[in-house]
C-alpha positions as CSV (number, residue, x, y, z in Angstrom):
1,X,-31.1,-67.1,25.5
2,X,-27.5,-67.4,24.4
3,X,-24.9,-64.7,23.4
4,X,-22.9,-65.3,20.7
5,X,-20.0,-63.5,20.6
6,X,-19.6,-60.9,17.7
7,X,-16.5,-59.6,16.2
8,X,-16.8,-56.2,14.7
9,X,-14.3,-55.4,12.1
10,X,-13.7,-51.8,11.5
11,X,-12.9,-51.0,7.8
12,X,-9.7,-49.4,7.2
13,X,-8.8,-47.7,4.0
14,X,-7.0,-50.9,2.2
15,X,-10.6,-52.0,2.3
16,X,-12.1,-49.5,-0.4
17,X,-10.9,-48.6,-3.7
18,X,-11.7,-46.3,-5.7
19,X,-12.6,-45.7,-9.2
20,X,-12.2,-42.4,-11.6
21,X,-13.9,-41.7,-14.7
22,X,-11.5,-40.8,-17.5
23,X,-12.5,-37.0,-17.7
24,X,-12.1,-36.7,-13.7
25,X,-8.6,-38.1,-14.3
26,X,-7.8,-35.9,-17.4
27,X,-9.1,-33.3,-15.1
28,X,-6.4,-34.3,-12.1
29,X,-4.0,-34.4,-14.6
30,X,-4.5,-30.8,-16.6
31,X,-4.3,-29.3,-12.9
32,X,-0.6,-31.5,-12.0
33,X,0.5,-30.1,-15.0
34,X,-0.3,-26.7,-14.9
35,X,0.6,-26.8,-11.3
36,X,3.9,-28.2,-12.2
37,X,4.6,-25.3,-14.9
38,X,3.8,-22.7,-12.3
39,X,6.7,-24.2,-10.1
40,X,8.8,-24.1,-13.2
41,X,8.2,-20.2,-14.1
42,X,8.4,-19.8,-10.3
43,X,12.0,-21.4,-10.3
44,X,13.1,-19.4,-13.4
45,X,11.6,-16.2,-11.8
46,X,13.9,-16.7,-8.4
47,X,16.7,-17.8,-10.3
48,X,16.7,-14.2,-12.3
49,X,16.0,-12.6,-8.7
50,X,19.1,-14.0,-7.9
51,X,20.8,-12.5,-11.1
52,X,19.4,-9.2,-9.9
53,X,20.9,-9.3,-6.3
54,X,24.1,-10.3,-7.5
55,X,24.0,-7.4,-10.3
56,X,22.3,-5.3,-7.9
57,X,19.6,-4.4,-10.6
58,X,16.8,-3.0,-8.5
59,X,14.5,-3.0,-11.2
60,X,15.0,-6.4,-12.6
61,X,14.6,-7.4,-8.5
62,X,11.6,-5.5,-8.0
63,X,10.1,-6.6,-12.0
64,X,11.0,-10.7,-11.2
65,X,9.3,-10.7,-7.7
66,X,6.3,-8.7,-9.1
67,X,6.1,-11.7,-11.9
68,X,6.4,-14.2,-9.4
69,X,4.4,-13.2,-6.8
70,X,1.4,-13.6,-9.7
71,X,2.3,-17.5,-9.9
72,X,-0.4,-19.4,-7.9
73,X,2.0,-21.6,-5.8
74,X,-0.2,-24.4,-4.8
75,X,-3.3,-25.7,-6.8
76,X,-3.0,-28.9,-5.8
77,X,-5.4,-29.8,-3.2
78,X,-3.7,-31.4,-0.1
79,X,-5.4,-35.0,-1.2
80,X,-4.5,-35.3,-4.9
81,X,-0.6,-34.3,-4.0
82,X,0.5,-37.7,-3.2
83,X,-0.7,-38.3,-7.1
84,X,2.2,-39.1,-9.8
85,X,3.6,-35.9,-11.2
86,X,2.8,-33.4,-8.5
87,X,5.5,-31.2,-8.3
88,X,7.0,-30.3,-5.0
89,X,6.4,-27.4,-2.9
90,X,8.9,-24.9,-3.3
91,X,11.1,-25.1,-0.4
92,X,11.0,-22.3,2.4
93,X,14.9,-21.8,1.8
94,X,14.2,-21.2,-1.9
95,X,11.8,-18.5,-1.1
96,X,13.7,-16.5,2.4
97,X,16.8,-15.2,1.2
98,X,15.6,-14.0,-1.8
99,X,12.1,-12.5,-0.9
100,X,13.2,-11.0,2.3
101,X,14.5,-8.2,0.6
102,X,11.4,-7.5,-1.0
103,X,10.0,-4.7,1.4
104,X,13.8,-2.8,1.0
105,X,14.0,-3.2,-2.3
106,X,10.8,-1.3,-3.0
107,X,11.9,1.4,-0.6
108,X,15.1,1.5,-2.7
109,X,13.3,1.5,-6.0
110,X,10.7,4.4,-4.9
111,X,13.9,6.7,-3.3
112,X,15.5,6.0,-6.8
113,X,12.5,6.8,-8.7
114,X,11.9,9.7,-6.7
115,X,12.7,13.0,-9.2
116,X,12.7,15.2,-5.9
117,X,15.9,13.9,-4.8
């Protein structure tokens, strides 16, 4: 009996390719996009959070982080975010300074809207 020797070659992921119908593309592609213009109301939101601070407008602040507190942040499953047109996360600088304040700001806002006082 002889043994011959064998060479096993383990597949690695240049070896497969993939193919997507048109409507599970369109379907990637509706999601990037509406991903994308949640980051972009999300942007405008912090922006007029900033405004706020700077005014020190307590109900603009406490309105804008209500509004963008309702933005789903990330749609985009962790596989498909490598795709053209994903949008980046927002960034957690982008979110500390301004959100931070979120818990004092309410406190402000309810001693402010308290008639008792």
């Amino acid at each position: 009996m002889s043994c011959t020797n064998l060479k096993h070659n383990k597949p690695t992921i240049t070896d497969t390719t993939t193919t997507r119908t048109i409507e599970y593309q369109h379907e990637i592609n509706t999601l990037l996009a509406r991903d994308s213009e949640n980051k972009h109301w999300a942007r405008i939101y912090l922006h007029e959070i900033d405004a706020a601070i700077i005014n020190d407008d307590i109900h603009a602040y406490v309105f804008f982080v209500g509004e963008f507190e309702k933005i789903p942040l990330e749609i985009v499953p962790h596989h498909l975010r490598s795709e053209p047109g994903y949008a980046g996360e927002l960034s957690a600088l982008e979110l500390h300074f301004r959100l931070r304040w979120f818990e004092q700001a309410i406190l402000l806002y309810k001693q402010q809207s308290d008639p008792t006082k």
